[in-house]
C-alpha positions in Angstrom: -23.4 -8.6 1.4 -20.0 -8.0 2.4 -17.3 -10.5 2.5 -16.0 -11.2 6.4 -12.5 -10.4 7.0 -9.8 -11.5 9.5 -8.7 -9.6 12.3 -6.9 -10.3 15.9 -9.1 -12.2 17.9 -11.7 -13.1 15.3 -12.5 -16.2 12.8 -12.0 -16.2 9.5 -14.7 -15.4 7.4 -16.0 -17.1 3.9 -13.2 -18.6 1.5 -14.9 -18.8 -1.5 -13.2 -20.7 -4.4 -10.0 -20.3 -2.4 -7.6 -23.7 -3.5 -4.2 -24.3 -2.5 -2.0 -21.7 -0.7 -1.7 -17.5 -0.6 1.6 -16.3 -0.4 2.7 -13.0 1.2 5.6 -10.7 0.0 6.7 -8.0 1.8 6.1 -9.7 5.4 8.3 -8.0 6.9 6.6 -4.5 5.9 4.7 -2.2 7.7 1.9 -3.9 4.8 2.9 -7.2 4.5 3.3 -7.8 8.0 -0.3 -6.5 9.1 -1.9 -8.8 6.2 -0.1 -12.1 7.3 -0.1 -11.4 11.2 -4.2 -10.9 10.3 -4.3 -14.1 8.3 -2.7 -15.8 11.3 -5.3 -14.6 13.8 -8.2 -16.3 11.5 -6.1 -19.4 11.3 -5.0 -19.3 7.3 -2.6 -21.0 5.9 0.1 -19.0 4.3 3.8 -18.8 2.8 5.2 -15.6 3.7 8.2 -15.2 0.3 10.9 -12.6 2.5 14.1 -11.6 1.5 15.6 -12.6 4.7 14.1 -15.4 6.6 15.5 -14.7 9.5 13.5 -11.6 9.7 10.3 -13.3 9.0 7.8 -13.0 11.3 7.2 -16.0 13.7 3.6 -16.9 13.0 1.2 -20.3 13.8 0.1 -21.7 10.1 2.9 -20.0 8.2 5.7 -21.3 6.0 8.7 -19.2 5.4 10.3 -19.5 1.6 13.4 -17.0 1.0 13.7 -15.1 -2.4 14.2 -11.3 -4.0 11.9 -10.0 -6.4 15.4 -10.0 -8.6 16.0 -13.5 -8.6 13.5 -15.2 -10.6 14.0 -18.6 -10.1 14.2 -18.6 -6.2 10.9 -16.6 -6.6 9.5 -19.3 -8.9 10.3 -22.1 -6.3 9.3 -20.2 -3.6 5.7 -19.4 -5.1 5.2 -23.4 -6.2 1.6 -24.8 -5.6 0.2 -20.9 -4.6 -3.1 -19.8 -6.0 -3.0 -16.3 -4.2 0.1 -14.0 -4.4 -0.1 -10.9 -2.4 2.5 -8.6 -4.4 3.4 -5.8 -2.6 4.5 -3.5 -4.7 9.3 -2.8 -4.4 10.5 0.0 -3.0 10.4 2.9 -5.0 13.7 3.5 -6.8 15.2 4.8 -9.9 13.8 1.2 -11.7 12.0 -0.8 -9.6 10.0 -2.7 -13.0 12.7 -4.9 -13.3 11.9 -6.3 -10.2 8.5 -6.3 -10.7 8.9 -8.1 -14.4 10.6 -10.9 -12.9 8.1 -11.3 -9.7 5.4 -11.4 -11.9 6.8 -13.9 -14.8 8.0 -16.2 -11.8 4.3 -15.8 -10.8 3.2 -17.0 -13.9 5.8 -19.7 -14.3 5.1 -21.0 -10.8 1.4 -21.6 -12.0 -0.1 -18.5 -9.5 -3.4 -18.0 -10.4 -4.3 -14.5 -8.9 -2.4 -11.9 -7.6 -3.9 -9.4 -5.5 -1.0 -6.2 -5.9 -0.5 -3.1 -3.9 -1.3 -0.2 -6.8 -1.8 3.2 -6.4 -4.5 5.8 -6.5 -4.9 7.3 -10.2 -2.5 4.7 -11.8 -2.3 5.4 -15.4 0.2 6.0 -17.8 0.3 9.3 -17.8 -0.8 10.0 -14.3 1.5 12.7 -12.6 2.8 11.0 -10.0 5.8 9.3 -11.8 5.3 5.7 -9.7 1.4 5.8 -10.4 3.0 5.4 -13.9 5.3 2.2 -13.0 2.1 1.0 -10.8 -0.3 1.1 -14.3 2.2 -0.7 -15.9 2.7 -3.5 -13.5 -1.4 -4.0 -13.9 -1.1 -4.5 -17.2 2.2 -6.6 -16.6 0.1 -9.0 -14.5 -3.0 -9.1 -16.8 -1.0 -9.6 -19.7 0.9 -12.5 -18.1 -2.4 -14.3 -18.0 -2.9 -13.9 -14.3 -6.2 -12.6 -12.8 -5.5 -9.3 -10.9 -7.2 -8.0 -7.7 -5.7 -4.3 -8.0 -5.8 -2.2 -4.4 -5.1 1.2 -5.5 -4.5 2.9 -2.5 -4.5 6.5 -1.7 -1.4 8.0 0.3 -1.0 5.8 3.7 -2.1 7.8 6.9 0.7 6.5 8.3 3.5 8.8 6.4 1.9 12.3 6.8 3.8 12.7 10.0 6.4 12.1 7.8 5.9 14.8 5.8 6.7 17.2 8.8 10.2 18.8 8.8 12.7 19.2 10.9 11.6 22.6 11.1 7.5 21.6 11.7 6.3 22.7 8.1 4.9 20.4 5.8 6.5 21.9 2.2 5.4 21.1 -1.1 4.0 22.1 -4.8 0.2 20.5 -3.5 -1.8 24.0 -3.5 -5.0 23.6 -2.0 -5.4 20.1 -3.1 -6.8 17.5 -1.1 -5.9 13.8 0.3 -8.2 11.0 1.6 -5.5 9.7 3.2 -5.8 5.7 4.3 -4.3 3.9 7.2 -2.4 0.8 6.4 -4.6 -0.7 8.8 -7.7 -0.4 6.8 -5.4 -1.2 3.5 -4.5 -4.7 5.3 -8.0 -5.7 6.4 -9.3 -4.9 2.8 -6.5 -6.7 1.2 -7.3 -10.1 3.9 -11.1 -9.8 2.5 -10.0 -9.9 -1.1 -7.5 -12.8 -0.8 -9.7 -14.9 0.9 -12.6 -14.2 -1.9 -11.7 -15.5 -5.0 -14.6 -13.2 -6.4 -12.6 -10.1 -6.4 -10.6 -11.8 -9.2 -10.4 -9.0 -12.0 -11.3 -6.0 -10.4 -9.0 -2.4 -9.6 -10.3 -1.1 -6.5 -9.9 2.6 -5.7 -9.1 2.2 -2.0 -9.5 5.8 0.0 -9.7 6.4 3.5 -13.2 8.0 4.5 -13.0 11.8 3.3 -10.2 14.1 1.7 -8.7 16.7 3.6 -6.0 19.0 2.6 -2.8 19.8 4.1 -3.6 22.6 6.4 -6.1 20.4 7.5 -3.6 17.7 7.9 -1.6 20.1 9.8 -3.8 20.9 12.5 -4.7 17.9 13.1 -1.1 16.7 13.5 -0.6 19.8 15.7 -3.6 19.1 17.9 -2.3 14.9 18.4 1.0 16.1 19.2 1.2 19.2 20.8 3.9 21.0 18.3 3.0 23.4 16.1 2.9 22.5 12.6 2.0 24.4 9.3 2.2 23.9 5.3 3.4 25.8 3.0 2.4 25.8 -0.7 5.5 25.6 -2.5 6.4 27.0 -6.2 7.9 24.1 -9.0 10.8 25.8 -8.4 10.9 26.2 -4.5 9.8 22.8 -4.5 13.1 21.7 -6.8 15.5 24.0 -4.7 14.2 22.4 -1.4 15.6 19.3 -2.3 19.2 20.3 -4.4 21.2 17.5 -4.5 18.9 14.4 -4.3 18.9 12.4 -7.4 16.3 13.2 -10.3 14.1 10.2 -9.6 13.6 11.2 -5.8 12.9 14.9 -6.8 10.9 13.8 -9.5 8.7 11.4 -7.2 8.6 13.6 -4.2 7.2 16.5 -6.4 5.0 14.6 -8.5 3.6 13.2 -5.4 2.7 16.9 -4.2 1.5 18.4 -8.0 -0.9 14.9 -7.9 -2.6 16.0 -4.4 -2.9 19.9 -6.3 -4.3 18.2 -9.2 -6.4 16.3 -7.3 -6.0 12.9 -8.0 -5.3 11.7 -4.6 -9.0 13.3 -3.8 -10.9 10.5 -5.3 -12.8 9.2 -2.0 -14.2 5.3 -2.4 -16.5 3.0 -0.5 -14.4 0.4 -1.1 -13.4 -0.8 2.4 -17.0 -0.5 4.0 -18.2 -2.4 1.1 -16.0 -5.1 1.1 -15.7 -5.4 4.6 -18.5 -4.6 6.5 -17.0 -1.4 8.0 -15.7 1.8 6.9 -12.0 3.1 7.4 -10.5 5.0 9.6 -11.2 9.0 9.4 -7.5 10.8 9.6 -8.5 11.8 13.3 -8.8 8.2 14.1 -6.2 7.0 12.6 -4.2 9.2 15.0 -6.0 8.6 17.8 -5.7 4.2 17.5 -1.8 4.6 16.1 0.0 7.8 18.2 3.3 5.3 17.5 2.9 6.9 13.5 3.4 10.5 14.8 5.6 10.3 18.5 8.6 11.8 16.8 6.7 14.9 16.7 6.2 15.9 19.9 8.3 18.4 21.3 
């Protein structure tokens, strides 16, 4: 049977096994925030660990404790006497482990027992999106720390494939004729409210995929259709892809391209049942997604 989850309007469904408090990073997210402002709705308790507390969301139930992955020791008080630790994973950078070595020993020292953490789709250590890499090793960061992980390995959000449009209305990158299941962040939120309130999603890596893969003229037209400006992709070369994008830094070219060469490989295909089973209902096709969110892709209309 699938676990209830929390959303805006409704009660909060079972909370099996659940002691003490679940924290929140990242609250003030595009992810974060959905997961705590759902919690909220079902009436759940919950400690939302920002960088800046006056950004913080204003919410009925929650406590607000300041604290950057970087700084261990504010991290560690701020995650005192929490069982649950949403751990959204840091922005992506030129070395973002650091900051996830120190969230998760602070995690550990602070007496966390599970932490449910915002993976990616295909982590692995050699997977060939260079951050599905850092994600495999932050799994095994947790797990080794003596934590029990909930891993949401998520497929590319929804949200950022308007994103993906140019200036210019062409979607450009190494991808071929790869596909994407692409999943909203809404979906992502209500499956990550189900797992913390479930303590029986304690060791398990969830492939989490929105409901079928499409490819990127797909993904065009669609975006073409919500918005009324035309918009195409092109299939670029490795080295069209590197000249595109002369004088970012290696890391960002690195990431950007390994993101595209991991839809042409077809890693990002991989679509799971994951939400409907966990939740009761299935997520959001790409078409929906733009039909219940037009805010994700206003910029492109002309």
């Amino acid at each position: 049977m699938p676990v209830s989850t929390v959303e805006a309007g409704t009660e909060t469904g079972g909370r099996d096994g659940l002691v003490g408090t679940i924290a929140i990073t990242g609250a003030t997210g595009q992810l974060g925030s959905r997961v705590a402002r759902m919690l909220a709705a079902g009436g759940v308790a919950q400690r939302l660990v920002v960088r800046d507390a006056a950004r913080a969301p204003q919410l009925e139930g929650a406590e607000v404790a300041e604290a950057s992955y970087r700084d261990e020791a504010a991290m560690r008080a701020a995650l005192s006497d929490v069982d649950v630790l949403f751990l959204v994973s840091a922005h992506e950078g030129a070395d973002r482990m650091p900051e996830h070595r120190a969230a998760v020993r602070a995690a550990a020292a602070a007496g966390v027992d599970r932490v449910v953490y915002t993976s990616f789709m295909g982590a692995a250590p050699h997977a060939t999106f260079p951050f599905a890499r850092e994600h495999s090793l932050t799994e095994q960061l947790i797990d080794q720390a003596g934590l029990r992980l909930t891993a949401l390995r998520n497929s590319l959000y929804a949200d950022v494939a308007p994103h993906f449009v140019g200036a210019d209305g062409v979607i450009r990158g190494p991808a071929g004729q790869g596909r994407i299941a692409w999943v909203a962040r809404h979906d992502v939120a209500r499956l990550a409210v189900a797992t913390l309130l479930d303590d029986s999603h304690a060791d398990r890596i969830y492939d989490v995929s929105g409901a079928r893969p499409i490819t990127l003229p797909e993904t065009a037209r669609l975006l073409t259709e919500a918005s009324g400006r035309e918009i195409t992709y092109y299939a670029e070369t490795d080295e069209e892809a590197r000249a595109s994008r002369a004088g970012a830094e290696e890391w960002q070219i690195a990431g950007w391209a390994g993101s595209y060469k991991a839809v042409a490989t077809g890693e990002t295909s991989v679509t799971s049942h994951t939400i409907e089973h966990v939740t009761g209902r299935p997520p959001w096709t790409f078409e929906e997604f733009l039909h219940h969110e037009p805010e994700a892709w206003r910029h492109l209309i002309p």
